[in-house]
N, C-alpha and C positions, 0 to 999 in steps of 0.2 A: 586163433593160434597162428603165431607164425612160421612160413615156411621157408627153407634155405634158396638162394638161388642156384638154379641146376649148373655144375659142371660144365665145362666145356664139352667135355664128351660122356653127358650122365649115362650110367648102367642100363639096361634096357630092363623096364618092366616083364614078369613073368605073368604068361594069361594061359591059365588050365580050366580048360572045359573035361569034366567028367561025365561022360555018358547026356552030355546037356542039349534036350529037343525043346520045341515050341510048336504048342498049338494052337490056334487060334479058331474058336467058333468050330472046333472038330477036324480042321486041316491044320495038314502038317506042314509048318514052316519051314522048322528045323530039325530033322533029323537026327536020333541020339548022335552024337559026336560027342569024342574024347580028341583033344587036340592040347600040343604046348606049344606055346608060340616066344621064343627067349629074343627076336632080333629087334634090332631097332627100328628096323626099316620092311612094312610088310604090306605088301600091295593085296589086294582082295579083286578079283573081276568077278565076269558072270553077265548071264544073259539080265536083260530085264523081268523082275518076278520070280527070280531063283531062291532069292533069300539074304543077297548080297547085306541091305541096309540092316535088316533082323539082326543079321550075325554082328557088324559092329555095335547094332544097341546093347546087345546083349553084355559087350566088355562095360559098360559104364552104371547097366542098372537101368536104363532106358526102358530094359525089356527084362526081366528074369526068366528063369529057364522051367518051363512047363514041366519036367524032369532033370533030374543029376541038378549037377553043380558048376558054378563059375564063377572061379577065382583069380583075382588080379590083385598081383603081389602080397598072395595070400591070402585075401579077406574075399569073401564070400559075398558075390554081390545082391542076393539074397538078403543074407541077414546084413550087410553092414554097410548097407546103399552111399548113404551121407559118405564115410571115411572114401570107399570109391571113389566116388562123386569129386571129390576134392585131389585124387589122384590120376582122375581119366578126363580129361574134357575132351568135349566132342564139338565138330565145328558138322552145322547142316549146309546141305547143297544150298536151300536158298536163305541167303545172311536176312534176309525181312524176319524170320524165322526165329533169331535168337536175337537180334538188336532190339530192347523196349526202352530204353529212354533217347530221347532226338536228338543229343547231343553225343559224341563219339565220347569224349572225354569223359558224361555221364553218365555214359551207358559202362563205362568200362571203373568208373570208380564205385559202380553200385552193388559186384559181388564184394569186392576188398572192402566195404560200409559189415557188410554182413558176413565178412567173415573175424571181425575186430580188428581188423588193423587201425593203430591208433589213426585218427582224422588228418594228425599232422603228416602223416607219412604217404594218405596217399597222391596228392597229385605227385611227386616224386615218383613214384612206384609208376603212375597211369602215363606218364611223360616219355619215364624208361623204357616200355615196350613198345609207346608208338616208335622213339627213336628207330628201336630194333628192330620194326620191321620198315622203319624208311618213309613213315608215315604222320610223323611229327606236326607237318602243318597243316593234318587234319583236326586236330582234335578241338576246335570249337567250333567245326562243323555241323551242321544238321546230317541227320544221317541218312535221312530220305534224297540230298540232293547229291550222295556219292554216286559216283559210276560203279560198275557192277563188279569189278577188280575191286576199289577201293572201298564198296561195301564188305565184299568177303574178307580184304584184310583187316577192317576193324572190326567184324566178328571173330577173326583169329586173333586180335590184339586182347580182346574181352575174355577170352578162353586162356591164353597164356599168362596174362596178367595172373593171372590166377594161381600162376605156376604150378601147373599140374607133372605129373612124369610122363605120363603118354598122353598123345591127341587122335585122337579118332576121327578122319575127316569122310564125308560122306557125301563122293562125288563133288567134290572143291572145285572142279574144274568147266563141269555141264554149261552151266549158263554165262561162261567168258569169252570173249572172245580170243585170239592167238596173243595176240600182245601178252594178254591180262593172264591167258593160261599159261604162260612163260614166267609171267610173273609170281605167281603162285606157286610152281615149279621149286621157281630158284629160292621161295622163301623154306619151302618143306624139306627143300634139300641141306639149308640150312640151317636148320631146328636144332638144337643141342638135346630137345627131349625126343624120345622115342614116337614114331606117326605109325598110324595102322589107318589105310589112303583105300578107301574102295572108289573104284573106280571104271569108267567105260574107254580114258586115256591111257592107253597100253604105253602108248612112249612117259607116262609119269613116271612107274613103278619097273622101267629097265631098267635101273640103277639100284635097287630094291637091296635088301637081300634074299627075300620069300619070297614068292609068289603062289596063293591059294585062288583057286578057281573052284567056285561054288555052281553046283549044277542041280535044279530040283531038291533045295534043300542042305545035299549033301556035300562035301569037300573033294571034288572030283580028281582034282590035282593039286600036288602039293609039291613047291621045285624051286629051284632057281629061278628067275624070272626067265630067263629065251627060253627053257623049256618048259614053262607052264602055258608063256606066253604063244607060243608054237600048237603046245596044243588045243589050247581055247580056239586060234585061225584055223584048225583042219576043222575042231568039231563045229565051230559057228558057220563056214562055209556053206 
């Protein structure tokens, strides 16, 4: 099925957790939480092992909710994973992670094979997002011989292509260096679709419009970035 090209400034995805935990092996990841989250723009921090990475699987289906419920833009991602799936993409900290075929180009025309888009249409389609993110003369690339910047953006090229309404990134920035985490910055900042950016780069998600800080689980704080970001500095101190 085909899907529209997003707006310049598309709507932002609604994500409601109702009463929604995770346990794993009898511990608790995630803590019942009831949360709406309507912005486009929403930073996730937290110490290492809080729960950070849990909470954003949970929007795409990665993970479903050991209890209650989690819906994004409605659909339950429980019962209706696939439709999710195809509205949330999620880019992982390390791109080795989601890149499986060697070639940038092939790797990025082999969801739009599978999801029918007719064959004519996609190197068009796979050309237009490298453009987009400025990365054009990558794409007959091997993808083992990118730098660690231009791996992560043709794992974000493979994810958008896709044209999802929200991107879940999960720690996009760890393994860059300043250049490349600048780089990555200026493309998220960017983004026409809605990002929910967890993260340990507190200057990513200034510009935010949320900012949740996850503690043991639970959603410790909930604010404008300076003062969520304020409080995470007193308590991690």
């Amino acid at each position: 099925m085909r899907h529209p090209d997003p707006p310049a400034s598309a709507a932002a995805v609604t994500v409601e957790l109702d009463r929604a935990s995770v346990e794993i092996d009898g511990r608790t990841i995630i803590a019942p939480t009831t949360l709406t989250l309507t912005e486009r723009r929403i930073g996730i921090i937290g110490a290492n092992g809080s729960g950070k990475s849990t909470f954003a699987r949970l929007l795409n289906g990665l993970i479903v909710p050991s209890s209650g419920t989690v819906r994004v833009g409605g659909l339950d991602t429980a019962k209706e994973a696939a439709r999710v799936r195809r509205m949330v993409g999620f880019v992982f900290q390390n791109p080795d992670n989601q890149i499986v075929f060697p070639i940038v180009a092939e790797d990025m025309a082999f969801g739009l094979k599978n999801s029918g888009l007719p064959k004519a249409e996609i190197p068009a389609r796979v050309a237009a997002e490298l453009s987009r993110l400025g990365i054009g003369h990558l794409a007959e690339r091997a993808s083992h011989s990118l730098s660690g910047g231009e791996k992560q953006l043709a794992a974000l090229a493979a994810v958008l292509v896709m044209r999802p309404r929200l991107v879940v990134f999960d720690e996009p920035t760890t393994l860059l260096d300043l250049r490349n985490r600048n780089r990555i910055r200026a493309v998220i900042d960017a983004l026409a679709e809605s990002a929910l950016v967890v993260t340990h780069d507190l200057d990513l998600v200034q510009s935010f419009e949320r900012v949740l800080v996850i503690e043991d689980g639970r959603i410790a704080a909930d604010d404008a970035p300076a003062a969520a970001i304020a409080w995470y500095r007193e308590r991690a101190a």
